[in-house]
C-alpha positions as CSV (number, residue, x, y, z in Angstrom):
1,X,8.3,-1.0,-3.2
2,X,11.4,-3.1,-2.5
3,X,13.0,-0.5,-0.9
4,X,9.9,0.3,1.3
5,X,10.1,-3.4,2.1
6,X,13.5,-3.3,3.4
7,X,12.9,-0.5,5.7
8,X,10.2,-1.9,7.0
9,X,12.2,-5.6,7.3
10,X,14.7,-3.5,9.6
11,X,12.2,-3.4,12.2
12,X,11.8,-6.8,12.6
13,X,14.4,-8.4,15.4
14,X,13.8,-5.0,17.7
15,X,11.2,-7.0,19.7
16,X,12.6,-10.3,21.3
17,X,9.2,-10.9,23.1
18,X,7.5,-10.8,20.0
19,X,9.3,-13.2,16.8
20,X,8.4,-11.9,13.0
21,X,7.4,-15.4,11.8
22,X,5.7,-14.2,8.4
23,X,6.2,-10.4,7.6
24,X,4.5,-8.3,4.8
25,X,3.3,-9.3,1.6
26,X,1.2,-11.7,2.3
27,X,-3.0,-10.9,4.0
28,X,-1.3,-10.4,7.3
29,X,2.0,-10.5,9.2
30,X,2.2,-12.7,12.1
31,X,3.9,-12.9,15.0
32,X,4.6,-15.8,17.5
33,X,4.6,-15.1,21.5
34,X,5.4,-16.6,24.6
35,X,3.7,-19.5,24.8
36,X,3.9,-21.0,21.5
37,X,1.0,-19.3,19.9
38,X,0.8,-16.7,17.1
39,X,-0.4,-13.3,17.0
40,X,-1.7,-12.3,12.7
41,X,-2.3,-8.4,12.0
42,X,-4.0,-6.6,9.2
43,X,-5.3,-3.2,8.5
44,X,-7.8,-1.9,5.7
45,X,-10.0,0.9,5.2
46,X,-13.7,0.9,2.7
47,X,-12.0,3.1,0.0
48,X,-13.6,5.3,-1.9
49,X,-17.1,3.6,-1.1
50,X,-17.0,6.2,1.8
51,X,-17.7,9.0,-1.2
52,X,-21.1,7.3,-2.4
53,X,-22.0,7.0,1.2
54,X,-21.6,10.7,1.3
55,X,-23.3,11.0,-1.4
56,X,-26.0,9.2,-0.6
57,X,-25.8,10.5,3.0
58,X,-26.4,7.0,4.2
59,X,-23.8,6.0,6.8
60,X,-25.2,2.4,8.2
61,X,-23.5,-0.1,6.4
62,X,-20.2,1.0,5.5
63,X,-19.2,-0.1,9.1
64,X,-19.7,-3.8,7.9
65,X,-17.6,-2.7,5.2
66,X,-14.8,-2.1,7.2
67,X,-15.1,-4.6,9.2
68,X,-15.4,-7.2,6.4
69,X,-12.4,-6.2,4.3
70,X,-9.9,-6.8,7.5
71,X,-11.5,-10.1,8.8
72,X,-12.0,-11.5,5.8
73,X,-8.0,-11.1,4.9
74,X,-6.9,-12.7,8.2
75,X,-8.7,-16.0,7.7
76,X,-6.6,-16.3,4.7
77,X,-3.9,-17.5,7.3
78,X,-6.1,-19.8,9.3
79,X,-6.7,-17.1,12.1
80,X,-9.5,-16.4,14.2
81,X,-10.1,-12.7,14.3
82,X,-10.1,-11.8,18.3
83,X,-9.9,-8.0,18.5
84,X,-10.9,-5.1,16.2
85,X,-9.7,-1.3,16.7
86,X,-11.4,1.3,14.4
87,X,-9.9,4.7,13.3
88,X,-12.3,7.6,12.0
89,X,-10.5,10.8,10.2
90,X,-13.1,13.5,9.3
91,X,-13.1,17.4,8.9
92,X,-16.3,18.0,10.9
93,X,-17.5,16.7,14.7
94,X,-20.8,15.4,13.3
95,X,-22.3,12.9,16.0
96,X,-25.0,11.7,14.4
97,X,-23.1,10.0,11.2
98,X,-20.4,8.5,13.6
99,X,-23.2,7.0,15.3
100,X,-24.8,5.5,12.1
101,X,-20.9,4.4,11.2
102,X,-20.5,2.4,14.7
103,X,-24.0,0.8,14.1
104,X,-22.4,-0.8,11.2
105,X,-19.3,-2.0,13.0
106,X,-21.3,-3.4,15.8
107,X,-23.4,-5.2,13.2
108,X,-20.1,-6.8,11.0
109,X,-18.5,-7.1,14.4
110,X,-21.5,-9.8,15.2
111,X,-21.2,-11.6,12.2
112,X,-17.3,-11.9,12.4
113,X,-17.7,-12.9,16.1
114,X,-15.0,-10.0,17.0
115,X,-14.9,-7.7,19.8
116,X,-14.2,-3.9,19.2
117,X,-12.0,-2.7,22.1
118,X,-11.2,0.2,21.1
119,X,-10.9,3.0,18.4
120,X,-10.0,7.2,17.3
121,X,-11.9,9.7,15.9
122,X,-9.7,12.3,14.4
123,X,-11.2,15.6,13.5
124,X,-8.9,17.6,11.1
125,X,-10.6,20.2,8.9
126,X,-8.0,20.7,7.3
127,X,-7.3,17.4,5.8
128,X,-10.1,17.3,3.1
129,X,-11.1,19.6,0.6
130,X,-14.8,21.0,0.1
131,X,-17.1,22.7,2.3
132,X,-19.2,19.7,2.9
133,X,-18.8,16.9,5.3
134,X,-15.8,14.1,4.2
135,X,-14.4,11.2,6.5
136,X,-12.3,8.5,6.3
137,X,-13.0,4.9,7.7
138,X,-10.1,2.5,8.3
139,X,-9.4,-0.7,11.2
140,X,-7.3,-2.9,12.5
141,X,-7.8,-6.2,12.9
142,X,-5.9,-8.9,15.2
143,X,-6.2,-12.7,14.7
144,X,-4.7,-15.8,17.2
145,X,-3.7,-19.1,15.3
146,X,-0.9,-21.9,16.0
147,X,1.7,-23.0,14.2
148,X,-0.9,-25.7,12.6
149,X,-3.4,-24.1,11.9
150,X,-1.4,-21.5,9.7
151,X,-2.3,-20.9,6.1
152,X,0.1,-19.6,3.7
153,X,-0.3,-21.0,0.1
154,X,2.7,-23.3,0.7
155,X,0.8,-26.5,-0.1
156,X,-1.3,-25.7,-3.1
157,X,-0.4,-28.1,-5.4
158,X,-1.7,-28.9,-9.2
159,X,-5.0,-30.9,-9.4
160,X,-6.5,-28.6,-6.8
161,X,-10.0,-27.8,-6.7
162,X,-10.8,-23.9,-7.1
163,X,-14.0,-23.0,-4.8
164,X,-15.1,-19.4,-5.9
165,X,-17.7,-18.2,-3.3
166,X,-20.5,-15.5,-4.5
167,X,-20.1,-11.6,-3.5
168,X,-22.6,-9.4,-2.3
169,X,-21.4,-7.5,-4.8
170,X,-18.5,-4.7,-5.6
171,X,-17.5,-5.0,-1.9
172,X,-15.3,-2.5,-0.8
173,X,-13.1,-2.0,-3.9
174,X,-12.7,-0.7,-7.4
175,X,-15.1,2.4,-6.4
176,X,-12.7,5.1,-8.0
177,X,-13.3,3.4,-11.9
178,X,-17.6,2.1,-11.2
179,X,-17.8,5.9,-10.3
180,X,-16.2,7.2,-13.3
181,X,-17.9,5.0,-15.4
182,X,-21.6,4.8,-14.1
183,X,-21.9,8.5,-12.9
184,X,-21.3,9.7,-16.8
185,X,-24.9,8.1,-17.3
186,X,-26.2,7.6,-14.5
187,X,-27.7,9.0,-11.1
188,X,-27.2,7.1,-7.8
189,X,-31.2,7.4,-7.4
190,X,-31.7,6.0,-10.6
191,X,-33.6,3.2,-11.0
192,X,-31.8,0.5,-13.5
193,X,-33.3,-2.7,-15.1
194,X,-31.9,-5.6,-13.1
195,X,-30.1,-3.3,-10.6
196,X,-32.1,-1.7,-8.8
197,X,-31.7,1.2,-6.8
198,X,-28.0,2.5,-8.1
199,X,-26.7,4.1,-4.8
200,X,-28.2,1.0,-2.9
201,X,-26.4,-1.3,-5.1
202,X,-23.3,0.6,-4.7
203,X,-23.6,0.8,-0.8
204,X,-24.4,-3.3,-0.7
205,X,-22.0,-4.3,2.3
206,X,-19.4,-6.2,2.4
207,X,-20.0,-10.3,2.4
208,X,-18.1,-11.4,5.7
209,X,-17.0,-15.1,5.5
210,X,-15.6,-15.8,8.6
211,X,-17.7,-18.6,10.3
212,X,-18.1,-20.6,7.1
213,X,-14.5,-20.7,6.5
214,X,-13.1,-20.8,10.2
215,X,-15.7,-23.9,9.6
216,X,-14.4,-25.2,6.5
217,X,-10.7,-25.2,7.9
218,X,-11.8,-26.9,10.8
219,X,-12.8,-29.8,9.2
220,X,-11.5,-30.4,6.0
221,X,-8.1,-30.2,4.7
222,X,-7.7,-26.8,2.8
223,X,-4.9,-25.7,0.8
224,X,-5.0,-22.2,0.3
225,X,-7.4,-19.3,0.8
226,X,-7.7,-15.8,-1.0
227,X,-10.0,-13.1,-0.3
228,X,-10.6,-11.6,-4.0
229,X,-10.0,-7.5,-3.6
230,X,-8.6,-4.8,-5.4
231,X,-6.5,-6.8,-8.3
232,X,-9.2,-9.6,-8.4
233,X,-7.8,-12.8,-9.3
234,X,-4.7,-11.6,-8.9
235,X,-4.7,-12.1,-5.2
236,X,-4.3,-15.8,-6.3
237,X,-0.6,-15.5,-6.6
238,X,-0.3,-14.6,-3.2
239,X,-0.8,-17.6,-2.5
240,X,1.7,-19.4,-4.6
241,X,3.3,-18.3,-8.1
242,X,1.8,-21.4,-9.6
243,X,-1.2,-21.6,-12.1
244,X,-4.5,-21.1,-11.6
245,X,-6.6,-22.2,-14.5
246,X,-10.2,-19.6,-14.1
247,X,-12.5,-21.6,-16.4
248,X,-16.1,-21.6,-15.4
249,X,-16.9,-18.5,-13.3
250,X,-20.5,-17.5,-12.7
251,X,-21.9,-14.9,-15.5
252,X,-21.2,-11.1,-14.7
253,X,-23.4,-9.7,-11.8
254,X,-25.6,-7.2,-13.4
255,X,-23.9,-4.4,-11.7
256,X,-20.3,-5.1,-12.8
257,X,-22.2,-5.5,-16.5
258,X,-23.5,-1.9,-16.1
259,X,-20.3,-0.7,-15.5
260,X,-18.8,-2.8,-18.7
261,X,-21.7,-1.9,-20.5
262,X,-20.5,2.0,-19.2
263,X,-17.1,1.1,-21.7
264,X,-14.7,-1.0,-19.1
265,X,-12.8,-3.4,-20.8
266,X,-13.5,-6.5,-20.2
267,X,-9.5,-7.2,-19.1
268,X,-10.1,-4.2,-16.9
269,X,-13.5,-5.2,-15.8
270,X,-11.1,-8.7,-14.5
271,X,-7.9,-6.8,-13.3
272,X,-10.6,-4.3,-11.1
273,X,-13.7,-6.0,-9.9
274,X,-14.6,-9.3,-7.8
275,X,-16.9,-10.4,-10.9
276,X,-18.8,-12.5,-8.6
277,X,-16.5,-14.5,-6.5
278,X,-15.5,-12.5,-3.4
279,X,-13.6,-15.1,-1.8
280,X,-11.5,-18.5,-3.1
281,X,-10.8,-22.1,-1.5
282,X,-8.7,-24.3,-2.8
283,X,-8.6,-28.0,-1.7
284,X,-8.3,-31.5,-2.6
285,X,-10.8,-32.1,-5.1
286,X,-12.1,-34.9,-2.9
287,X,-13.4,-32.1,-0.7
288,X,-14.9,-30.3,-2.9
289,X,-18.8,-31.5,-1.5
290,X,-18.2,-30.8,1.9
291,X,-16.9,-27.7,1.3
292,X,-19.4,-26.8,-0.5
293,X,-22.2,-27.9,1.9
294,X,-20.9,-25.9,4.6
295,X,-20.9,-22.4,3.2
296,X,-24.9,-23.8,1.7
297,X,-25.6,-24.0,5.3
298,X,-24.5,-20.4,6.2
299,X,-26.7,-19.5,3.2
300,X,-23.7,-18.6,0.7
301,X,-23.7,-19.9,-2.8
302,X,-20.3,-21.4,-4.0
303,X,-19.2,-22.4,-7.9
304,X,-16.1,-25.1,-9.1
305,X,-14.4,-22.0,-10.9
306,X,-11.5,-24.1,-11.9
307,X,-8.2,-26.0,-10.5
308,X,-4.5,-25.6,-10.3
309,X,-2.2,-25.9,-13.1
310,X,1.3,-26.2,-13.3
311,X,1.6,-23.6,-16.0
312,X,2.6,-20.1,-13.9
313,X,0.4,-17.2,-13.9
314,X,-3.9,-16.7,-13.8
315,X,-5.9,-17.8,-16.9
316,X,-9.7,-16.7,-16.7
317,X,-12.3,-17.8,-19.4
318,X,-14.9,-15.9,-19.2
């Protein structure tokens, strides 16, 4: 990885229009234009949730997906998502799922208040295995911030309030181990106690939390943000290599239980899965109220989940 790094460093002073002021690393790398204003880039893709829409031949939502897992990184730097480009890769020209797909970017497009100005389908037979019909969903997100308003961990300090808000559930990650674990024993049209519907459950899109937070940082002051993904918590240390103290986060959803309850460790259930929490604030603890009532007012529950330490590293109690 380091020495992928340092290729990818040499790239940096080719461009004197465009200065690298924050590179990789980090939930997006920014750069600052003429004019004294910042451009912030990030690309992301759903993952293997794209095989249980397959499976489920149900192609509506993972759009929002897509569209949630790259706006919801670049907020974590104080920008404002302004453009979104999509890329579709699959083996067959079949119309009628594309269609379905773009439904569901148009519809996380609205909710992130981002413009899609452009995007490639790619049809390479070729490229997947299997008779049947496979794609690939990825996008690229742009974001515009200034020098203020940019959020990089650097001021997280011990005391700190941790704001966890709730998931909609898996979101776009740790598909590969929920499938090996829940299709041993289950069906995706099973019905499950608590769960529902499985393949529904599975396919629940994406929360996107751009206009609470956007709101949040608008008004109060914030210290850090992390958007919990693939690695969970871990995505903490991003932020700063200080210590986050995890002590009161809500009990397991009941679909991440079905998958523990499947024979996931419970270390691994932590290490994989959102467990709950799909996105963290840290402030002052004096703002912890505020916060609070903004994201209750765009209809998103948030929990305390616990406060900075000084002790290095990511304690959870759970």
């Amino acid at each position: 990885q380091k020495t992928i790094g340092r290729m990818i460093s040499s790239t940096h002073k080719i461009q004197k229009l465009a200065k690298v002021a924050h590179g990789f690393g980090h939930y997006a790398g920014i750069v600052q234009i003429p004019g004294n204003k910042f451009l912030a880039t990030h690309t992301d893709g759903v993952g293997t949730k794209i095989m249980i829409a397959n499976m489920m031949k149900k192609y509506d939502t993972i759009g929002i997906d897509c569209i949630a897992m790259n706006v919801n990184d670049i907020i974590c730097i104080g920008a404002t998502p302004i453009s979104f480009v999509d890329y579709i890769a699959a083996n067959k020209n079949n119309q009628r799922v594309f269609k379905k797909v773009v439904g569901g970017l148009v519809k996380g497009a609205r909710q992130a208040q981002v413009p899609i100005i452009g995007g490639e389908t790619a049809i390479m037979p070729d490229l997947f295995s299997g008779k049947g019909f496979a794609m690939d969903l990825a996008g690229t997100v742009v974001g515009i911030l200034s020098k203020k308003e940019m959020m990089l961990g650097k001021s997280v300090k011990s005391g700190d309030a941790i704001i966890g808000v709730k998931s909609s559930g898996l979101h776009s990650n740790g598909y590969t181990l929920a499938r090996s674990a829940l299709l041993s024993k289950y069906r995706l049209n099973d019905r499950i106690k608590g769960v529902g519907h499985l393949g529904s459950a599975l396919l629940k899109p994406t929360e996107i939390y751009v206009k609470p937070v956007l709101e949040a940082l608008a008004k109060y002051q914030i210290h850090g943000l992390a958007h919990i993904t693939g690695g969970s918590f871990t995505k903490l240390l991003r932020l700063k290599n200080i210590g986050y103290d995890l002590y009161n986060l809500p009990k397991t959803p009941p679909l991440m239980q079905l998958i523990q309850d499947c024979g996931v460790e419970n270390k691994e259930m932590y290490r994989t899965f959102n467990m709950g929490i799909g996105f963290c604030i840290i402030s002052p603890k004096n703002n912890i109220t505020k916060i609070k009532s903004i994201f209750k007012k765009h209809k998103l529950t948030t929990y305390e989940i616990g406060k900075i330490t000084s002790k290095k590293g990511v304690f959870i109690n759970s």
